[in-house]
C-alpha positions as CSV (number, residue, x, y, z in Angstrom):
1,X,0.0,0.0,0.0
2,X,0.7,3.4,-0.6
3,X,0.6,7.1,1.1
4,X,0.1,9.9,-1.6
5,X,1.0,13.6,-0.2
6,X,0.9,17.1,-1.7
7,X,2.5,20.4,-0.3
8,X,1.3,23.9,-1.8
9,X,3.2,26.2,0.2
10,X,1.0,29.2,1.0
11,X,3.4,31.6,0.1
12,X,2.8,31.1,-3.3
13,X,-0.5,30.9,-5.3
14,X,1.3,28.6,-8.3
15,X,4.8,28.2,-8.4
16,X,6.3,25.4,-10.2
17,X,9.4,25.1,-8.2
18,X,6.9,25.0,-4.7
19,X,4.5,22.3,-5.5
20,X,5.9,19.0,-3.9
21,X,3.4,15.8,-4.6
22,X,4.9,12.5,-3.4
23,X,4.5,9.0,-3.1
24,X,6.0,6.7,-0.3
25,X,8.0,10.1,0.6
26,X,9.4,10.1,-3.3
27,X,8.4,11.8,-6.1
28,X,5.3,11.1,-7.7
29,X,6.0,10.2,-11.4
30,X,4.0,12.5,-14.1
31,X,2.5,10.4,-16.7
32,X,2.3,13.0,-18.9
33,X,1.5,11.6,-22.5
34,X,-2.1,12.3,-22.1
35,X,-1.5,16.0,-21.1
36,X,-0.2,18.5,-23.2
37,X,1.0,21.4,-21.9
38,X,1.1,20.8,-18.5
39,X,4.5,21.1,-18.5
40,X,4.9,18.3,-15.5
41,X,3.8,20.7,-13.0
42,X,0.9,18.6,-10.5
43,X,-2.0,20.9,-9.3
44,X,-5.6,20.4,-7.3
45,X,-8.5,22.5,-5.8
46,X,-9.2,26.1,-7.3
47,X,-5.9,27.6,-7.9
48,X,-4.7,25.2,-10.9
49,X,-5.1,25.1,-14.3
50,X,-7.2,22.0,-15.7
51,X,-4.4,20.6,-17.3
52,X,-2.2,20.4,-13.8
53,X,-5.4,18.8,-12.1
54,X,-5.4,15.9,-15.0
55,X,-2.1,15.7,-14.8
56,X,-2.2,14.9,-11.1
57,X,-5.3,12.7,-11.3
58,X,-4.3,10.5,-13.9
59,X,-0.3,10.5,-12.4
60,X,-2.0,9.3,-9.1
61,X,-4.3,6.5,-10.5
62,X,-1.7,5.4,-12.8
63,X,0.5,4.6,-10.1
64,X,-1.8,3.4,-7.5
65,X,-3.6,0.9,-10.3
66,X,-0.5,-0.1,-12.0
67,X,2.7,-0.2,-9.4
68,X,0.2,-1.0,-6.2
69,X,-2.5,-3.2,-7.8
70,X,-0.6,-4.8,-10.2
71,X,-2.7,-3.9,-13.5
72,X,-0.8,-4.4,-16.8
73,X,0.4,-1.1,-17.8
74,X,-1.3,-0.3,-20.7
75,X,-4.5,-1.3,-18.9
76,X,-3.4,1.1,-16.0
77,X,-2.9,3.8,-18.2
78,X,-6.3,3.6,-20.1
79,X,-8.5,3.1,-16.7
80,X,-6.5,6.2,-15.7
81,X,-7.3,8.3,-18.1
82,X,-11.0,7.2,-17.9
83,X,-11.5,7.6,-14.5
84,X,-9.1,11.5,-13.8
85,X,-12.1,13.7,-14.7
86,X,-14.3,11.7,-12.0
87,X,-11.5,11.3,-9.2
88,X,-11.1,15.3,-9.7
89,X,-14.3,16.1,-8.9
90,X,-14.4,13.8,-6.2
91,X,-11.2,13.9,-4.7
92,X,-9.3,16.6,-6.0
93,X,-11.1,19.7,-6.0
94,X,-11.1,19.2,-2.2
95,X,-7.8,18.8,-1.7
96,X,-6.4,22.0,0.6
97,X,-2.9,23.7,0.6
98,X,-1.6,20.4,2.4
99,X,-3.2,16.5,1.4
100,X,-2.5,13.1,2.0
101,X,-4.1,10.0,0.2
102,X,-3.8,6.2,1.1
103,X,-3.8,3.4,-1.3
104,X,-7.2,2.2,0.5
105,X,-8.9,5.7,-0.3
106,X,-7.9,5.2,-4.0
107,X,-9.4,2.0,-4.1
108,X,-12.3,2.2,-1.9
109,X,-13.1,5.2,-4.3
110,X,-12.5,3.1,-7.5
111,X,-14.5,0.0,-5.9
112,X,-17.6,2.5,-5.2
113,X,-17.2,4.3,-8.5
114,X,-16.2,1.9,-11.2
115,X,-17.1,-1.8,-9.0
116,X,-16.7,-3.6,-12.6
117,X,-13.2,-2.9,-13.0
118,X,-12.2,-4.1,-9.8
């Protein structure tokens, strides 16, 4: 299992260089393919740009449904990217300044939400 944190210091309203997301106390990954322009920079709640927000989502379920749950990774990817828009209107767009996520939240969410894929 898994621990997903973000940091948003309040300093600052959106810098790049201030934004720490993490996974297991490393760096999240961006999977970035499906998000132009984002320029790898994770985002959530009010003060990000939509593409920061998907990138974050899909970055999150990605990991959680490929290196936690074992899914194939092309599988993990397309479920991701399925599911983003959903988890960041669920989850996301209440995350505050400072979050933290665990691997049972993910999939307690995806069980409730998308039981057939499970």
């Amino acid at each position: 299992m898994s621990t997903y944190s973000g940091i948003w210091p309040e300093k600052s309203p959106f810098n790049e260089a201030d934004i720490q997301v993490t996974v297991d106390k490393g760096s999240l990954p961006a999977v970035d393919k499906e998000v132009p322009g984002s320029g790898k920079v994770f985002g959530w709640a009010n003060l990000s740009p939509w593409a920061n927000k998907k990138l974050l989502a899909i970055s999150i379920l990605f990991h959680e449904l490929h290196i936690v749950m074992k899914l194939p990774e092309g599988v993990a990817h397309q479920r991701a990217v399925e599911m983003y828009g959903l988890f960041v209107e669920d989850r996301l767009s209440r995350f505050g300044k400072q979050w933290s996520m665990s691997s049972e939240d993910i999939q307690n969410w995806i069980q409730a939400k998308f039981p057939f894929w499970l």
